[in-house]
BAVEX-752171 format. One record per residue (C-alpha): residue in three letters; residue number from 1; z, y, x. Coordinates in pm, 1 decimal, decimal comma, padded with zeros to 6 digits. Each point is the difference from the previous one (the first is absolute). Layout:
# BAVEX-752171
REC   code   pos          w          v          u
REC    ALA   NUM          Z          Y          X
...
This chain:
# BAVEX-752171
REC   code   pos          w          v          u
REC    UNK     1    00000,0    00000,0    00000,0
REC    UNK     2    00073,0    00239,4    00298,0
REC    UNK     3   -00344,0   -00072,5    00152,9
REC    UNK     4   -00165,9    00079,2   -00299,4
REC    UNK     5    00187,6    00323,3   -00095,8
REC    UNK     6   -00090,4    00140,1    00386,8
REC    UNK     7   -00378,7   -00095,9   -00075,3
REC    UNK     8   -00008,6    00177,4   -00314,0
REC    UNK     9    00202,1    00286,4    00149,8
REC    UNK    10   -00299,8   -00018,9    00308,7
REC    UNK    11   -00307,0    00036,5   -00267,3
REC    UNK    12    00190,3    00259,8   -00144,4
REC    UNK    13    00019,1    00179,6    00338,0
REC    UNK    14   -00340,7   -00057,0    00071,0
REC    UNK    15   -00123,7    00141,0   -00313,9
REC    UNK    16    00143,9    00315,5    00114,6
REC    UNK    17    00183,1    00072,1   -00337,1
REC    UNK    18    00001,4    00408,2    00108,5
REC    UNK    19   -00403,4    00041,1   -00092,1
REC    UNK    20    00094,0   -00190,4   -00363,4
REC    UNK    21    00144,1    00334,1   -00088,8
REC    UNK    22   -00312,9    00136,8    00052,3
REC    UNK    23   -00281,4   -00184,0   -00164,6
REC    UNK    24    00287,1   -00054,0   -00301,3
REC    UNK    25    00079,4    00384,5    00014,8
REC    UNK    26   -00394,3    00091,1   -00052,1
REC    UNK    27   -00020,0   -00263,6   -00312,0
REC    UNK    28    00298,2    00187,3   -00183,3
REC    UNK    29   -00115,6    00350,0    00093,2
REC    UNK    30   -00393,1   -00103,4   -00137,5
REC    UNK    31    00172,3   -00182,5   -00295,9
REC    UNK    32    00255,4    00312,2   -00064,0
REC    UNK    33   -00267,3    00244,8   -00004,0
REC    UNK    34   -00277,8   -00175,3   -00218,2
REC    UNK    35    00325,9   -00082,4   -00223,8
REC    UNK    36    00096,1    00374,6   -00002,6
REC    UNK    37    00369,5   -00143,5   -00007,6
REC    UNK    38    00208,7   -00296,0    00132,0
REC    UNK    39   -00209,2   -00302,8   -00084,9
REC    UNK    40    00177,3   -00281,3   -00185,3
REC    UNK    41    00244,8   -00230,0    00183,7
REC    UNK    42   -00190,6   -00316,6    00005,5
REC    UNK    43   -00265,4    00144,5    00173,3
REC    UNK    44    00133,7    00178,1    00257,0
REC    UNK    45    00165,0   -00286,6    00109,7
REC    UNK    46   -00304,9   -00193,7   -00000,1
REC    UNK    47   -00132,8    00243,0    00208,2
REC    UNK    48    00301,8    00048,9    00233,2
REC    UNK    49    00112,2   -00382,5    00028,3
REC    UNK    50   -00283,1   -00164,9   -00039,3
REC    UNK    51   -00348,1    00146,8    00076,6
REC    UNK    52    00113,7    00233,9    00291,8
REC    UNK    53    00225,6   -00222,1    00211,2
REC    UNK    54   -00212,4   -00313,4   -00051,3
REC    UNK    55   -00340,7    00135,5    00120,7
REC    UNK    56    00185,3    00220,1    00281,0
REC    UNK    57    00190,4   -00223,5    00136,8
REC    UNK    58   -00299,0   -00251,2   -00014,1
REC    UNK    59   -00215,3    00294,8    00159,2
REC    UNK    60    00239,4    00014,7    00290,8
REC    UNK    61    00052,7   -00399,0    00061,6
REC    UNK    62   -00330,5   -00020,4    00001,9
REC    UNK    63   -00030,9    00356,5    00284,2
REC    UNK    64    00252,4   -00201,0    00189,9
REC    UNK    65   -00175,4   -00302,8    00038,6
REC    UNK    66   -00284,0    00175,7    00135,2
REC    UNK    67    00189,8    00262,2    00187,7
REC    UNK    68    00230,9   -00232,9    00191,7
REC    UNK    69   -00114,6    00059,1    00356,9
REC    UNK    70    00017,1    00359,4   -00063,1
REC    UNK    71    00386,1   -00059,2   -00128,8
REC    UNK    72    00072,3   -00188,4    00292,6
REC    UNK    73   -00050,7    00333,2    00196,5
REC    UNK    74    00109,4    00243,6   -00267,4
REC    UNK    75    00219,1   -00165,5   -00171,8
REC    UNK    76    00128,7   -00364,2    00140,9
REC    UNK    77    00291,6    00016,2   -00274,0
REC    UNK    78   -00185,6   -00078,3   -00271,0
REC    UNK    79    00062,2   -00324,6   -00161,7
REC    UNK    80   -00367,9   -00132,0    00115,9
REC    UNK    81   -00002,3    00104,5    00348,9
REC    UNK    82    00362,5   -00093,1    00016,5
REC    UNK    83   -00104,5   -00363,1   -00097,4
REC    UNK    84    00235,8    00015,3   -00312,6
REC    UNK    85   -00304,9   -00137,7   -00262,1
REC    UNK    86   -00303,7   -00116,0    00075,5
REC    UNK    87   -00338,4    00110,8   -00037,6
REC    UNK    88   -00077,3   -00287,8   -00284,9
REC    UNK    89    00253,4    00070,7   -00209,5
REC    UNK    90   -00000,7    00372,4    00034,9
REC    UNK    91   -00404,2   -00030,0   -00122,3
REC    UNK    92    00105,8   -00251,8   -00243,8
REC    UNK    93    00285,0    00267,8   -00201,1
REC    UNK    94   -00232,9    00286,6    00119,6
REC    UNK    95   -00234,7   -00234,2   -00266,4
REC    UNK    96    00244,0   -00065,5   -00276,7
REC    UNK    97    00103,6    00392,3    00027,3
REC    UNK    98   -00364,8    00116,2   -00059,9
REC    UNK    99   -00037,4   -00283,5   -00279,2
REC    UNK   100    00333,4    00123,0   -00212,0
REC    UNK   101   -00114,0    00346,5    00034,2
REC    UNK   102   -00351,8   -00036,1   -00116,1
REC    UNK   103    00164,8   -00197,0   -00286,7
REC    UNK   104    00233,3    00263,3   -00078,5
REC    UNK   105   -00252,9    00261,2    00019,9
REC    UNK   106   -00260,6   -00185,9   -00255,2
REC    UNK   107    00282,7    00006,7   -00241,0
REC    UNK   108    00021,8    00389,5    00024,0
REC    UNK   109   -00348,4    00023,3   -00114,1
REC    UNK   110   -00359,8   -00026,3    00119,6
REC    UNK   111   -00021,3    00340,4    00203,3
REC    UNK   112    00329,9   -00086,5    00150,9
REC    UNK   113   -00075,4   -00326,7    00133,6
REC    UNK   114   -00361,3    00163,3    00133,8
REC    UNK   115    00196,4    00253,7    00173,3
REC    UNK   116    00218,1   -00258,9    00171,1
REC    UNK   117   -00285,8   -00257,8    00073,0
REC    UNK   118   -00121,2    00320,4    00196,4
REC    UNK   119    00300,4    00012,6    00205,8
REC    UNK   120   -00007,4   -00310,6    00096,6
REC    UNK   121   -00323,1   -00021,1    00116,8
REC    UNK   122    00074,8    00314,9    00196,2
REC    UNK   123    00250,9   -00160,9    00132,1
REC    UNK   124   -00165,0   -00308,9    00118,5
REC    UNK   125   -00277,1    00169,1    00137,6
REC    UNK   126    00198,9    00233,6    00220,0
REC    UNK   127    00226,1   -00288,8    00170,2
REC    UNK   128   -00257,1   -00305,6    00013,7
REC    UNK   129   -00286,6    00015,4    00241,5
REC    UNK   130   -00259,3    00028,9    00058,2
REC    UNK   131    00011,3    00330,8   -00215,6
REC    UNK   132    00339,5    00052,4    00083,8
REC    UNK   133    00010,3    00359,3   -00098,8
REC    UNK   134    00288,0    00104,8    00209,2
REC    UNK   135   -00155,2   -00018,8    00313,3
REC    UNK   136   -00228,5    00268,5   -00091,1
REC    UNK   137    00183,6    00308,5    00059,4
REC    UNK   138   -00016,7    00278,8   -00313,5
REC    UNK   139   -00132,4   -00264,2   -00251,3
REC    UNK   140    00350,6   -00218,2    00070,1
REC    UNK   141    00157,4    00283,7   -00090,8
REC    UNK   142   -00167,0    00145,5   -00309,7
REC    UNK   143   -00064,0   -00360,6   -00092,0
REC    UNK   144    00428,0   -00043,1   -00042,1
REC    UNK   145    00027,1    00319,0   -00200,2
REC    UNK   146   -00257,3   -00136,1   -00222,8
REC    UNK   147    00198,1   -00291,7   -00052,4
REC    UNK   148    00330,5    00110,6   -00009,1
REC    UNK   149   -00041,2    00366,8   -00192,4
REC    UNK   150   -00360,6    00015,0   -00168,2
REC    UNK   151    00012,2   -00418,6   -00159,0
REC    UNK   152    00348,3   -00013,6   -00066,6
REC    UNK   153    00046,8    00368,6   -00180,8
REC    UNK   154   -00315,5   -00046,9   -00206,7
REC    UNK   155    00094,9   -00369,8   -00016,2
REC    UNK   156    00299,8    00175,3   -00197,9
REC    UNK   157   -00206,1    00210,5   -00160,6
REC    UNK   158   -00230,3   -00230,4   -00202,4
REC    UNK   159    00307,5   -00200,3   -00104,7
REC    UNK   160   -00001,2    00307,9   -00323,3
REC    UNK   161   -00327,9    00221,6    00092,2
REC    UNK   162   -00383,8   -00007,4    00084,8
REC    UNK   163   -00054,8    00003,0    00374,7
REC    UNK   164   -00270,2    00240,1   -00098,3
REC    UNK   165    00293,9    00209,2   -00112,6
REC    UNK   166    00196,0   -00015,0    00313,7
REC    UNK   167    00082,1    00348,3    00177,5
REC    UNK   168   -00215,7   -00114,8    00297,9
REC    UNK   169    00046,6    00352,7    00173,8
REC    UNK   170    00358,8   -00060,1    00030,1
REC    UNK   171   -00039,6   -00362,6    00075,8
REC    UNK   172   -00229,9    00131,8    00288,7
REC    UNK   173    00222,7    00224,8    00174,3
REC    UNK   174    00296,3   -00275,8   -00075,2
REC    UNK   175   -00224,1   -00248,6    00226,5
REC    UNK   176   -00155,7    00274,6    00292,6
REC    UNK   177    00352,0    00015,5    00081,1
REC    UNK   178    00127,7   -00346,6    00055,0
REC    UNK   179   -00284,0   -00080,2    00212,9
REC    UNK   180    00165,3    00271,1    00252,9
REC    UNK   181    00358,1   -00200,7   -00037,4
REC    UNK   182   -00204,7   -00311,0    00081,3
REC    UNK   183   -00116,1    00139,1    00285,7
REC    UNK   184    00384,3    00068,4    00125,1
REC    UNK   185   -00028,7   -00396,5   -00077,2
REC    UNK   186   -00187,8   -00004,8    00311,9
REC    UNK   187    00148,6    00203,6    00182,0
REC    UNK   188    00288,7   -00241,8   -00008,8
REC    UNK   189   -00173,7   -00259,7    00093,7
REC    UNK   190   -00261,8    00189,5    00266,1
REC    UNK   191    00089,0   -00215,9    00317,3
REC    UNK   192   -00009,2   -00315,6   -00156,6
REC    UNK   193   -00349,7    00088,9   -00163,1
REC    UNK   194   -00142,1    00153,5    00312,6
REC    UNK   195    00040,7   -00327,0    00216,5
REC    UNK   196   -00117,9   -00239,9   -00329,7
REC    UNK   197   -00290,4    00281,3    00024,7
REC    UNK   198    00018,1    00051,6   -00388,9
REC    UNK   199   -00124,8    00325,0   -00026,8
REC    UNK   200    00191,5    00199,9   -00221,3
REC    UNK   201   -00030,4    00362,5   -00042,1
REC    UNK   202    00223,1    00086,5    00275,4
REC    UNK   203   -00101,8   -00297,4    00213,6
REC    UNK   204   -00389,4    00125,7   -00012,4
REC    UNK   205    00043,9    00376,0   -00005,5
REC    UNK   206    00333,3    00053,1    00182,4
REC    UNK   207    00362,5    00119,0   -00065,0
REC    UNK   208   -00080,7    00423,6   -00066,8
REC    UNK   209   -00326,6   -00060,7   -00137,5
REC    UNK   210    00102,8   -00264,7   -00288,8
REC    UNK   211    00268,7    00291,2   -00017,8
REC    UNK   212   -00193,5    00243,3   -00066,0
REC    UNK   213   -00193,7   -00176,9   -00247,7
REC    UNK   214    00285,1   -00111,3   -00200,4
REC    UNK   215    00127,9    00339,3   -00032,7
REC    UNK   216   -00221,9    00156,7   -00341,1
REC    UNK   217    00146,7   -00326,2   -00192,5
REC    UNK   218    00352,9    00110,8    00101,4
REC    UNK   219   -00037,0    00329,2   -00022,3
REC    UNK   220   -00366,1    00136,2   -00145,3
REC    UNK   221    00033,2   -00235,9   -00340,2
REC    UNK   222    00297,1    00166,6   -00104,8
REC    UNK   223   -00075,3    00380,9    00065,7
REC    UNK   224   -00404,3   -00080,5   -00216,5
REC    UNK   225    00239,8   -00024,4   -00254,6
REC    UNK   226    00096,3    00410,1   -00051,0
REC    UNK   227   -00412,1    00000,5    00027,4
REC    UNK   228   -00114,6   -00269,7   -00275,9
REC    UNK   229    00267,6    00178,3   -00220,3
REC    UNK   230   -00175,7    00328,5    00027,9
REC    UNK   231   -00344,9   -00211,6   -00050,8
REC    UNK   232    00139,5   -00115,9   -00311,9
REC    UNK   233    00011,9   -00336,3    00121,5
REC    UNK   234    00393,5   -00045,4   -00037,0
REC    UNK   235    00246,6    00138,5   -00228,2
REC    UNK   236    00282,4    00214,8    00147,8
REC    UNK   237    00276,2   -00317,4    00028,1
REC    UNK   238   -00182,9   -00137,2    00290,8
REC    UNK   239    00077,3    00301,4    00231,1
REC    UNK   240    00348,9   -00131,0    00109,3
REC    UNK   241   -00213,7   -00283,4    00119,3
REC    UNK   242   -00107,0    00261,2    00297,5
REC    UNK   243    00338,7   -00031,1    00134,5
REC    UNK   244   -00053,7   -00345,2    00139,4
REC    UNK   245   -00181,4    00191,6    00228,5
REC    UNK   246    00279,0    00072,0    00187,2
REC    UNK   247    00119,3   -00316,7    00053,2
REC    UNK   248   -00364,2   -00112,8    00129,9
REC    UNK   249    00070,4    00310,7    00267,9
REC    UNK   250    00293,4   -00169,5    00150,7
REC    UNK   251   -00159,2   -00338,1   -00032,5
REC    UNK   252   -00300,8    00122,1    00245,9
REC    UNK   253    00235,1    00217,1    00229,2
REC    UNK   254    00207,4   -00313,1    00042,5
REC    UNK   255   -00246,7   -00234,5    00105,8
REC    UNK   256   -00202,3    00272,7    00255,3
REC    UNK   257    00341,8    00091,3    00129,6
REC    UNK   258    00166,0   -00333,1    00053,4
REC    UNK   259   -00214,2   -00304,9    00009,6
REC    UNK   260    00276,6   -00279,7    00073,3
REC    UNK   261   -00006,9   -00297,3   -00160,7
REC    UNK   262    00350,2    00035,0   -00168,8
REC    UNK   263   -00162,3    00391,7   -00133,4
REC    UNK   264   -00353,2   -00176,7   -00132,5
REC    UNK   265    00253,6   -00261,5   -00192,7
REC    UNK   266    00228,6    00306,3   -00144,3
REC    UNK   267   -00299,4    00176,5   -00088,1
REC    UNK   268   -00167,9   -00317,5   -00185,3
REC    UNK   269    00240,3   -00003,3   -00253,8
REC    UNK   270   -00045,1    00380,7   -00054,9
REC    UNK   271   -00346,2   -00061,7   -00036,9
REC    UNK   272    00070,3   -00288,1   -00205,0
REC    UNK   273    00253,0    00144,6   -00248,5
REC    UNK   274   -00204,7    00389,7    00012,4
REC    UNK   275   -00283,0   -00262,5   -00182,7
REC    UNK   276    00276,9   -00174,6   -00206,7
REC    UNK   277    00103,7    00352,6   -00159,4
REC    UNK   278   -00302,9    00174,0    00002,1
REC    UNK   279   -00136,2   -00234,7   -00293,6
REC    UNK   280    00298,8    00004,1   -00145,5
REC    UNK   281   -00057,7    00422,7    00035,9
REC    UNK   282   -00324,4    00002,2   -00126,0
REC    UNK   283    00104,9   -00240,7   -00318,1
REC    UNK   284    00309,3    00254,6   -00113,1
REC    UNK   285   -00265,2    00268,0    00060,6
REC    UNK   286   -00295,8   -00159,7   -00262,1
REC    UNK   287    00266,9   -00088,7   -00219,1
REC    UNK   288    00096,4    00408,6   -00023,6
REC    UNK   289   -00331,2    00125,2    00029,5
């Protein structure tokens, strides 16, 4: 009983239960605002116990199968590296995961279950060569915002509304910015992808010029807002939205100023949770405007 309960706890840490909270956070903010309101009970937890964590942390066994030489540089803690499950049975419940969530999500509807089916061919075709999506620097990265912020918030979306409907403008700006937090992703891991020669953004263009790049989808997405409100574009509840700006500011200063491997990590989960709240942000703000 004691082995078992320290392999389930490894899968669990493998699956990296921190980016649940995201693809489960964009669901419920695309559900809440087609919904106009707090969406019935049932559903959200659907959504928040079933869809999101099963096809995530399927999504992520699945990365770590394929990523495990990289890990053993990066990240030799990991349960896979660390030789705590193997690499059949983390494919075989990276399998069952994606199975229970496909179910779940055909019982939510037919544009829900699309939307998943989406993800998780995403998903496969960024970790399984020979596509293998996240070796090619830029495309890795938009390629995860797609999945984890554009599928999962109209995923949420279509459980109530027309994904003709959907606020796609928002939705846009929502996704522009989490591919700059994944590319903090690989900052984190830069050494480790330089000698596996997996060229990632920073890996192929260099440290101050993947910087540099990053910066408008820190900074630039928030302060269009002030502009597309003037434009007519956005209603007058999405200015506080600007603000974020600020925190992309210290995010970029940071990393230019002190690139240390314990500062990139810091400055991940900045990234990570500026992303988290800025959906969140934008949701409150459609649901004023």
């Amino acid at each position: 009983m004691l082995n078992l309960t320290l392999k389930l706890a490894a899968f669990v840490k493998a699956s990296r239960p921190l980016t649940w909270l995201f693809s489960i956070t964009s669901a419920i903010c695309g559900m809440v605002m087609a919904f106009r309101g707090i969406p019935p009970i049932h559903l959200i937890l659907l959504v928040s116990v079933g869809v999101g964590p099963c096809i995530t942390a399927a999504i992520n066994l699945l990365n770590a199968v394929f990523d495990i030489e990289v890990d053993k540089l990066s990240k030799p803690d990991r349960p896979l590296p660390k030789g705590q499950i193997s690499v059949f049975s983390t494919l075989a419940v990276s399998s069952l995961l994606y199975l229970i969530g496909l179910i779940i999500a055909f019982s939510l509807g037919f544009w829900p279950f699309i939307l998943a089916l989406i993800g998780v061919l995403l998903s496969i075709l960024y970790s399984v060569p020979p596509v293998r999506i996240k070796a090619v620097g830029g495309l890795s990265n938009f390629s995860l915002a797609l999945g984890y912020t554009m599928v999962c918030f109209v995923g949420g979306w279509v459980i109530f509304r027309s994904p003709l409907e959907a606020p796609w403008f928002v939705i846009f700006l929502a996704t522009l910015q989490v591919v700059g937090a994944n590319v903090v992703k690989d900052f984190v891991d830069y050494e480790a992808d330089k000698e596996m020669k997996i060229e990632t953004l920073p890996v192929k263009f260099g440290i101050k010029k993947s910087i540099a790049l990053i910066s408008p989808l820190f900074i630039g997405i928030y302060l269009v807002i002030p502009l597309f409100y003037l434009l007519g574009y956005l209603k007058s509840a999405f200015l506080p939205v600007s603000l974020f700006s600020i925190w992309g500011i210290y995010i970029i200063h940071s990393l230019i100023h002190d690139f240390s491997r314990k500062n990139r990590e810091k400055i991940f989960i900045h990234a990570f949770f500026m992303s988290l709240f800025t959906e969140i942000a934008f949701s409150i703000a459609y649901l004023l405007a």
